[in-house]
N, CA and C atoms as a LAMMPS dump frame, in Angstrom:
ITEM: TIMESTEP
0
ITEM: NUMBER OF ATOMS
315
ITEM: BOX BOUNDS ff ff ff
-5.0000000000000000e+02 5.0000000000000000e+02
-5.0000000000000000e+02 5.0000000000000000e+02
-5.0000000000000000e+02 5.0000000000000000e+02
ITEM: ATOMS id mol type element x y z
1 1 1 N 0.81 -1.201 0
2 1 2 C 0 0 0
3 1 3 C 0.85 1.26 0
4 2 1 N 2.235 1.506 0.877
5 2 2 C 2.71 1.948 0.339
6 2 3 C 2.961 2.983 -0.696
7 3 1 N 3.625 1.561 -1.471
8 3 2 C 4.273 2.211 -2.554
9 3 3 C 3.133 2.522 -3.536
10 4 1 N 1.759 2.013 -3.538
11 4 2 C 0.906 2.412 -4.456
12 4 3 C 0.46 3.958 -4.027
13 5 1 N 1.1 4.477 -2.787
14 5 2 C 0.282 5.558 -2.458
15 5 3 C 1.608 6.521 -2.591
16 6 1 N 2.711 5.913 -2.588
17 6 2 C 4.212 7.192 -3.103
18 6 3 C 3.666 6.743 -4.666
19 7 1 N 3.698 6.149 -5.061
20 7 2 C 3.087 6.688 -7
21 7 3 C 2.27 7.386 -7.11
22 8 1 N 0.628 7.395 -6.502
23 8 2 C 0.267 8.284 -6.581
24 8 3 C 0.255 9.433 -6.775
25 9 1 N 0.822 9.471 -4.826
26 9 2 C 1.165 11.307 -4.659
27 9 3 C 2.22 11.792 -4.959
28 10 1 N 3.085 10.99 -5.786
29 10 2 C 4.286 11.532 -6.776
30 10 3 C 3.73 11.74 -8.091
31 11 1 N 2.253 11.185 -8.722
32 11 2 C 2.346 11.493 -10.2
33 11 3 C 2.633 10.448 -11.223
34 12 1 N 3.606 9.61 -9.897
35 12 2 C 4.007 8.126 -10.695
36 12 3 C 3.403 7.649 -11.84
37 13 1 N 4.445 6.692 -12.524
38 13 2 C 3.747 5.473 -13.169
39 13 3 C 4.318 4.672 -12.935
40 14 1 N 3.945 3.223 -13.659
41 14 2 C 4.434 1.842 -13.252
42 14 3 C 4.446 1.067 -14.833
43 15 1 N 5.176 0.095 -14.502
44 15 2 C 5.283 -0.855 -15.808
45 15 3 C 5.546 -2.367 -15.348
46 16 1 N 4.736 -3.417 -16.019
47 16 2 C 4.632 -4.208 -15.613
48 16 3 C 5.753 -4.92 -16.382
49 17 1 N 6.278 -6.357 -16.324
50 17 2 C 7.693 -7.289 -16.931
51 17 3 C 7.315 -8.041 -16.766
52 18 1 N 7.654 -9.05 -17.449
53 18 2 C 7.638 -10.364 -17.771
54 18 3 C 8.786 -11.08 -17.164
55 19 1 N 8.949 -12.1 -16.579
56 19 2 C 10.023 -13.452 -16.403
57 19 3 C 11.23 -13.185 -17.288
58 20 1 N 10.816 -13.438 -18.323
59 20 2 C 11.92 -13.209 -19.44
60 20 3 C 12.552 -11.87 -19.385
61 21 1 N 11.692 -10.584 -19.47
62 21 2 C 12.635 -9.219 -19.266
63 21 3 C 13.163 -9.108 -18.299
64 22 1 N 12.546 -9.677 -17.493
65 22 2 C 13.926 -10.17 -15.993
66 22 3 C 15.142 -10.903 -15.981
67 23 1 N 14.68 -12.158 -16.363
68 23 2 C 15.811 -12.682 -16.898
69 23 3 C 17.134 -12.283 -17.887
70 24 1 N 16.251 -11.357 -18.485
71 24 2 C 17.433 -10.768 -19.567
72 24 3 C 18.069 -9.607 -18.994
73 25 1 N 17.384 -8.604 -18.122
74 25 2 C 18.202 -7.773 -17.229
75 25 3 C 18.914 -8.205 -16.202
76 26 1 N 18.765 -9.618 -15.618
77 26 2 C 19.302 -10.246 -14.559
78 26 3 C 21.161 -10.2 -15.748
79 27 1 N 20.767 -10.929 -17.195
80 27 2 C 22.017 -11.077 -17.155
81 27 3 C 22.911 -9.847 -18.322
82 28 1 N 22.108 -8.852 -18.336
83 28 2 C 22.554 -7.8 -18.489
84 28 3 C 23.754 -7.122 -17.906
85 29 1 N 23.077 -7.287 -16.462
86 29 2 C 23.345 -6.295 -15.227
87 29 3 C 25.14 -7.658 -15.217
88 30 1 N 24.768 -8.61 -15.317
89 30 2 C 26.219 -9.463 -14.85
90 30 3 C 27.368 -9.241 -16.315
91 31 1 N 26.687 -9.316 -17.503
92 31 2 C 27.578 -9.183 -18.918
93 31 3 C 28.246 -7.884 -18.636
94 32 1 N 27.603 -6.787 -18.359
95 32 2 C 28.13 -5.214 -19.028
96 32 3 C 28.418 -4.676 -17.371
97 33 1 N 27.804 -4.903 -16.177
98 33 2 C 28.297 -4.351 -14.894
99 33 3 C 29.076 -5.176 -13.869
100 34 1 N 28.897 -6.611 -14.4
101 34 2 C 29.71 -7.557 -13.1
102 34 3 C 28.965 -7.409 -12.015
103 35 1 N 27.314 -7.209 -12.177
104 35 2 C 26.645 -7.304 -11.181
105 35 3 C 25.854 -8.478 -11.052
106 36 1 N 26.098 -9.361 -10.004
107 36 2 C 25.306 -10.339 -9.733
108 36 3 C 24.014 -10.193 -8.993
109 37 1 N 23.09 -10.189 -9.521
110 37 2 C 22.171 -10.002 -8.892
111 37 3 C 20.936 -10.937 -9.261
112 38 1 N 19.718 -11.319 -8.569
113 38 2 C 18.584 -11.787 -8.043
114 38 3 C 17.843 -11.737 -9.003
115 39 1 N 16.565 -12.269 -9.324
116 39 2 C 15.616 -11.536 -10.29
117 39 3 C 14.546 -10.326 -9.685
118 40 1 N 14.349 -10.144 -8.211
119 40 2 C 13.933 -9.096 -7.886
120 40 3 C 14.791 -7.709 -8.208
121 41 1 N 16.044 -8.554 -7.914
122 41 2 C 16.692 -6.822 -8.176
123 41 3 C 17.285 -6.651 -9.421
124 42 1 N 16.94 -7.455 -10.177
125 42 2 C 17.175 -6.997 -11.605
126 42 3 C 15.81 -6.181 -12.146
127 43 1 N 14.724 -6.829 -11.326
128 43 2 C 13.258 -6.304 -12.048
129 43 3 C 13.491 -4.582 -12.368
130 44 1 N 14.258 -3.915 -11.576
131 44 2 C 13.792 -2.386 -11.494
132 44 3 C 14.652 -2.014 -13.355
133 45 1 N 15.841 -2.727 -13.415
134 45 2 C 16.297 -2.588 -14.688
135 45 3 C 15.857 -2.893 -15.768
136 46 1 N 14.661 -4.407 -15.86
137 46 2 C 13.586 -4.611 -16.704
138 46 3 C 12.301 -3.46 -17.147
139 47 1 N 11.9 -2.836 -16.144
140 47 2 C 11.425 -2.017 -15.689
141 47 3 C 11.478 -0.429 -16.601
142 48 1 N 12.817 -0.264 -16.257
143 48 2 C 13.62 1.138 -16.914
144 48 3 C 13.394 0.871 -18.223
145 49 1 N 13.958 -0.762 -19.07
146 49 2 C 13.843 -0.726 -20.308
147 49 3 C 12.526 -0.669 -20.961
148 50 1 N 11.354 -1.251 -20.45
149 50 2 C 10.037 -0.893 -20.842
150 50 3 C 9.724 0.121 -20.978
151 51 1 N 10.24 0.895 -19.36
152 51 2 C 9.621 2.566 -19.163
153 51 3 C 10.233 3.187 -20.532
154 52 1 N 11.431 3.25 -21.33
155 52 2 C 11.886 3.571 -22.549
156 52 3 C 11.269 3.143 -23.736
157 53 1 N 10.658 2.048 -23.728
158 53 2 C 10.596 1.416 -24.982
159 53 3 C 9.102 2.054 -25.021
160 54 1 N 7.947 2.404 -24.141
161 54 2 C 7.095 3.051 -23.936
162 54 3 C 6.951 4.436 -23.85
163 55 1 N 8.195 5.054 -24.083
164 55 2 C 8.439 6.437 -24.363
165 55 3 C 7.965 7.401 -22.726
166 56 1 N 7.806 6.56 -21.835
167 56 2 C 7.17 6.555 -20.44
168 56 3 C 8.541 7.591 -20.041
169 57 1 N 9.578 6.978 -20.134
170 57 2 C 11.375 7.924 -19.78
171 57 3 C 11.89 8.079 -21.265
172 58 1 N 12.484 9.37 -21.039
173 58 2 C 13.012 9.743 -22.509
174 58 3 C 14.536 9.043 -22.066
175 59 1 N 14.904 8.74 -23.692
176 59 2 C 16.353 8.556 -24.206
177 59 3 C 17.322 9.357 -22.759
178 60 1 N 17.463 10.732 -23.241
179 60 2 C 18.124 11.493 -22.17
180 60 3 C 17.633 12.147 -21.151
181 61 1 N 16.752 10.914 -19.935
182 61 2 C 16.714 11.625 -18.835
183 61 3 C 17.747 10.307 -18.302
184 62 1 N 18.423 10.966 -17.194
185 62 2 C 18.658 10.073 -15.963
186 62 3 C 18.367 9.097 -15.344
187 63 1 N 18.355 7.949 -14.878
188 63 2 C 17.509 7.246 -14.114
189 63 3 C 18.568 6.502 -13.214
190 64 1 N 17.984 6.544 -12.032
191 64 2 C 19.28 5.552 -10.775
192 64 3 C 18.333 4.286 -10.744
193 65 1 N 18.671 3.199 -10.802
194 65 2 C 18.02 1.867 -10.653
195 65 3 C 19.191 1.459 -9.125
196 66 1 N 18.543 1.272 -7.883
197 66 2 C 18.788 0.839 -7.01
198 66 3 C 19 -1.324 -7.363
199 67 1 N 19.728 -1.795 -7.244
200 67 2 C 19.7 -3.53 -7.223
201 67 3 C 19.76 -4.162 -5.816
202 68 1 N 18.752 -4.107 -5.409
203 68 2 C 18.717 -4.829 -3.932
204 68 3 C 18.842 -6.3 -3.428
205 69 1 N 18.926 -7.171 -4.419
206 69 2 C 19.06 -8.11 -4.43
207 69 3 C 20.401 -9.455 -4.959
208 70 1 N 20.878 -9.788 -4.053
209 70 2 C 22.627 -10.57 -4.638
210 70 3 C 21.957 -11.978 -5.878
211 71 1 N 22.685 -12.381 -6.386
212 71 2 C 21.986 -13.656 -6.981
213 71 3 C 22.376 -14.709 -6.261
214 72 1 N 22.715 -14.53 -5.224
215 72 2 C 23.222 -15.691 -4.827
216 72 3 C 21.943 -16.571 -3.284
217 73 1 N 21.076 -15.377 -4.085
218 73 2 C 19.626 -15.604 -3.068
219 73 3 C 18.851 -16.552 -4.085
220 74 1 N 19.369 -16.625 -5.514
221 74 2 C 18.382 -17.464 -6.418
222 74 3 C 19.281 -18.039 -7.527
223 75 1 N 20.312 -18.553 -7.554
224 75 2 C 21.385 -19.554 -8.365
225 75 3 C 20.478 -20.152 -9.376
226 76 1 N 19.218 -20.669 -9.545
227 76 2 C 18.552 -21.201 -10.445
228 76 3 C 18.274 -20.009 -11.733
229 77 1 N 18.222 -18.891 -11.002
230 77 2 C 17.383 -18.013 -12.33
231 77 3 C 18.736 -17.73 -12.888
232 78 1 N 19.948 -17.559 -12.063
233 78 2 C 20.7 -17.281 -12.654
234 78 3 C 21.441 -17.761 -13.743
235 79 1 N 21.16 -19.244 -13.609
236 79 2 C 21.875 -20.188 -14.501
237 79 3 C 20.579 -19.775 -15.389
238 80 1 N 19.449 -19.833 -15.422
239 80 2 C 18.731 -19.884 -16.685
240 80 3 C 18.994 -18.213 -17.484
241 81 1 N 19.737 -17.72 -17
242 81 2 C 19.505 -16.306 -17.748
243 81 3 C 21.132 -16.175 -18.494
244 82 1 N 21.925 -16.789 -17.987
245 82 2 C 22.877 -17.207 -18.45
246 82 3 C 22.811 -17.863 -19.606
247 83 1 N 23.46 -17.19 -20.905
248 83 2 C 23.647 -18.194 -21.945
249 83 3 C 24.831 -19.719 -21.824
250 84 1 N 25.317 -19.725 -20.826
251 84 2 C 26.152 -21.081 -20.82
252 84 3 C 27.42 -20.594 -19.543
253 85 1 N 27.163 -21.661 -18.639
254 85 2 C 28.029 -21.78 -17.555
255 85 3 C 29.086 -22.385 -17.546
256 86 1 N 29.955 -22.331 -16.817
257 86 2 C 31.017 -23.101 -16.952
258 86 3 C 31.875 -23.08 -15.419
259 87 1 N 31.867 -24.484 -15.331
260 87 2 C 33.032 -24.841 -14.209
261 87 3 C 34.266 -24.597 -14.08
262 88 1 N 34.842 -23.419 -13.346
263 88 2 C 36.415 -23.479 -12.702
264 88 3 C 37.081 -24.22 -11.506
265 89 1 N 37.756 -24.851 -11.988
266 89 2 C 38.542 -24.887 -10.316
267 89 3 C 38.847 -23.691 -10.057
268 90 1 N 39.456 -23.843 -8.946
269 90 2 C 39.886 -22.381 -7.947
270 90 3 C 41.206 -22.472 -8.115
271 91 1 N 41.805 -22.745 -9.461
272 91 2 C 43.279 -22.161 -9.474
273 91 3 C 43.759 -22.069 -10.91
274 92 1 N 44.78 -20.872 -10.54
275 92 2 C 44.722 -20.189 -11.786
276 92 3 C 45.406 -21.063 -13.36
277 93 1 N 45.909 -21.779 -13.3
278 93 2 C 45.656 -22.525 -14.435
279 93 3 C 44.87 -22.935 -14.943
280 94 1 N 43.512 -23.279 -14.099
281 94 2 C 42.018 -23.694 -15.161
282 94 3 C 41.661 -22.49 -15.691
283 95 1 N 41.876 -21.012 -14.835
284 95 2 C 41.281 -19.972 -15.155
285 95 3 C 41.798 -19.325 -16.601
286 96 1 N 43.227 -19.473 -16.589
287 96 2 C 44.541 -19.199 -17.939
288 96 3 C 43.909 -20.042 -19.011
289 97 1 N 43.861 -21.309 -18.425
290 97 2 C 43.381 -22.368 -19.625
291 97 3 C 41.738 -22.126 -20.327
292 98 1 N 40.871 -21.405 -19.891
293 98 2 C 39.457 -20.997 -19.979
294 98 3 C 39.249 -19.874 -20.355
295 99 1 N 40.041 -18.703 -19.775
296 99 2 C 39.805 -16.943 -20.022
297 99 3 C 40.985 -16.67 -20.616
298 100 1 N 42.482 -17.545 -20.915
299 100 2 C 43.204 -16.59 -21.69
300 100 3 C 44.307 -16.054 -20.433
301 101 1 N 45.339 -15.59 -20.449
302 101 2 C 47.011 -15.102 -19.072
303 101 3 C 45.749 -13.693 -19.32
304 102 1 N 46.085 -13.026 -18.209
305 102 2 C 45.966 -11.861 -17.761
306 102 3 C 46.797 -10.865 -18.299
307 103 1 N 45.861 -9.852 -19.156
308 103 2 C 46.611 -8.609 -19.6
309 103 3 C 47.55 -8.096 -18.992
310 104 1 N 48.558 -7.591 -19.369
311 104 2 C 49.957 -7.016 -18.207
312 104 3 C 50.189 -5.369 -19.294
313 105 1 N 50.16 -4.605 -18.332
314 105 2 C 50.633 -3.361 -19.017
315 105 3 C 51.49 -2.32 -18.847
């Protein structure tokens, strides 16, 4: 109740997402930020992209998306939002042998 009553008396709007636009901001947020996160706290970034694609937020306004959620609260969605996982050992030769020596500059 709430938050239906800060939208309100802010003027707010809202946008609803799908599983899948979650899923795909879940692994958004990990490809391009190295953020692991949940599918709740990816939702607000699903969210943003609708609010755009609905012309709801322009191109150039601002927007802070808070991620409140680690993924390590839901390992299942994560693997499904993931295009392909892969097992390391914990030492750095599987890691050399998988990602390539570490840039040196």
């Amino acid at each position: 109740m709430k938050a239906c009553k800060a939208l309100s008396e802010s003027d707010g709007t809202s946008v609803v997402v799908s599983d899948d636009e979650i899923l795909d901001a879940e692994s958004t947020l990990g490809r391009t930020e190295g953020i692991y996160a949940e599918p709740a706290g990816a939702a607000p970034v699903a969210g943003v992209r609708k609010a755009l694609d609905e012309e709801i937020v322009a191109p150039d306004e601002t927007v802070c998306v808070v991620v409140t959620g680690n993924g390590l609260k839901d390992t299942e969605s994560a693997r499904a939002a993931a295009d392909d996982v892969h097992y390391v050992d914990p030492v750095l030769d599987d890691v050399v042998e998988k990602f390539g020596p570490p840039e040196t500059s």
